[in-house]
Structures are given as structure tokens and as C-alpha cells.
BAPADO-86021 format. One record per residue: x, y, z of N, C-alpha, C in turn. Coordinates in steps of 0.2 Angstrom, whole numbers, padded with zeros to 4 digits, always signed. Each point is the difference from the previous one (the first is absolute). Layout:
XYZXYZXYZ;...
***
This chain:
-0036-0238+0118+0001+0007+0002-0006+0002+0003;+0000+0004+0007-0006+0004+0000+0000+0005-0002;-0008+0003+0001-0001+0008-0004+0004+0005+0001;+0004-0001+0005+0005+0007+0002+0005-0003-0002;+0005-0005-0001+0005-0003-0005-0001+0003-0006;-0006-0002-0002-0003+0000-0012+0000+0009+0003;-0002+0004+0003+0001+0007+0000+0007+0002-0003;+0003-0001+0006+0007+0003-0001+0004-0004-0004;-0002-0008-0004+0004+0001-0004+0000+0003-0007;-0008+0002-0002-0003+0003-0005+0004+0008+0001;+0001+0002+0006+0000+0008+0001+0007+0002-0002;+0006-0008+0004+0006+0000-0002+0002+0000-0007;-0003-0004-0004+0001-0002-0007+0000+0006-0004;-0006+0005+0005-0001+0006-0007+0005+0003+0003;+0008-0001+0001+0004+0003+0005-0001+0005+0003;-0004-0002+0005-0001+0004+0008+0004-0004+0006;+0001+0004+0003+0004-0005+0007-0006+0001+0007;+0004-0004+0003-0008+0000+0006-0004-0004-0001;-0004+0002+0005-0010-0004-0001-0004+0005-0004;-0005-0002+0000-0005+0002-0002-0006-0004+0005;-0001+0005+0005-0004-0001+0004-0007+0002+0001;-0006-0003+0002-0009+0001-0002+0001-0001+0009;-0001+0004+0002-0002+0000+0008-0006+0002+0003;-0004-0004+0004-0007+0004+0003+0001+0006+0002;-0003+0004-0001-0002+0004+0007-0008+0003+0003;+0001+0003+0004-0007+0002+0004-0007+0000-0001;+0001+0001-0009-0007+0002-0004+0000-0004-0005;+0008-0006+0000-0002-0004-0009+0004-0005+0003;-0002-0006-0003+0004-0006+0002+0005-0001-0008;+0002-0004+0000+0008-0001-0006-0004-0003-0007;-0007-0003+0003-0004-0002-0007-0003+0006-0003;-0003+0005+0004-0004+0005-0003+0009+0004-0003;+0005+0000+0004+0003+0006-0003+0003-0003-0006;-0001-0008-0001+0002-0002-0009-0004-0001-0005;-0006+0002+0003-0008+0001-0003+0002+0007-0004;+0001+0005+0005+0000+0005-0003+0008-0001-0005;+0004+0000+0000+0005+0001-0002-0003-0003-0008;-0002-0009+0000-0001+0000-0007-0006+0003-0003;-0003+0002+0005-0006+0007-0004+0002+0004-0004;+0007+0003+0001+0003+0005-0002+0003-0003-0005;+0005-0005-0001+0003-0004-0005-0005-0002-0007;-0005-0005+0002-0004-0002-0002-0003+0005-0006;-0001+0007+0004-0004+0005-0007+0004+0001-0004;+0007+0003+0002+0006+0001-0006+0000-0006-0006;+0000-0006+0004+0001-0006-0005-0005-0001-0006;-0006+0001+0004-0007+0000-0004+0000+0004-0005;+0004+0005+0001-0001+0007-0006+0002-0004-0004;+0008+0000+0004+0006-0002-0007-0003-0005-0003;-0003-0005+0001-0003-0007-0005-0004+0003-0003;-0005+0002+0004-0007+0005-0005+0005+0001-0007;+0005+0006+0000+0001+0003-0002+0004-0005-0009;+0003-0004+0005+0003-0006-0005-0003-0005-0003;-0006+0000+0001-0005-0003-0003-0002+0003-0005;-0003+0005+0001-0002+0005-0003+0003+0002-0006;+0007+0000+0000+0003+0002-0006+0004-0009-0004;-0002-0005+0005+0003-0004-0005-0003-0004-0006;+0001-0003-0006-0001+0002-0007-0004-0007+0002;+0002-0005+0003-0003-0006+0001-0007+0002+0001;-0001+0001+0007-0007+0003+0001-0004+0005-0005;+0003+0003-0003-0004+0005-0004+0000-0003-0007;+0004-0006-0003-0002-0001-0004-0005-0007+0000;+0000-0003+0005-0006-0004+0002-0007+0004+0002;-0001+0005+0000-0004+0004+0002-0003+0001-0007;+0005+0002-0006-0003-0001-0007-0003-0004-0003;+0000-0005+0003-0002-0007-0002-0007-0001+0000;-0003+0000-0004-0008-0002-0001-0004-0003+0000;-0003-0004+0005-0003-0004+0002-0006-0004-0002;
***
């Protein structure tokens, strides 16, 4: 499959119809505009892990452990 194939079938799955299209334009080519895209993604995910981390009993009860 290529990269615009694995798009639209990821985008149809989450049932969306259509493509999901990354196109250049004048001032950004298709890599910059998925650069930014996962920029945007990427920090919501970070939190949410941080977050999950943060409160899971595993980590924090290895954390009490004395070394």
C-alpha cells in the first residue's frame, strides 16, 4: 500500500468517507504540512502518557522502592 492508500484506509476505518489528503502548496511541501500536523498530535499524546504515567500504581510503587 502506499502512503496515500494507509491514509485513507486509517481515515475510512475511523468511518470517514473520502480521502484524506496532505497536498503542497506555495509555502509548504506535504512533508512540512505532516511535520506540523504530528506536532499538534504528538503534544496532546505526550500529556495524555505524562499523565498516565504519572498516576499509574506500577510506576509509583517502584518509585518507593529503596535502593
Amino acid at each position: 500500500m502506499s502512503p496515500q492508500e494507509r491514509l485513507d484506509a486509517i481515515f475510512q476505518a475511523a468511518g470517514n468517507t473520502g480521502q484524506f489528503i496532505i497536498q503542497p502548496s506555495a509555502t509548504e511541501t506535504a512533508a512540512q504540512k505532516i511535520r506540523n500536523i504530528f506536532d499538534v498530535l504528538i503534544e496532546d499524546y505526550e500529556i495524555t502518557l505524562s499523565n498516565r504515567i504519572g498516576t499509574s500504581t506500577l510506576v509509583n510503587d517502584y518509585s518507593n522502592v529503596s535502593g
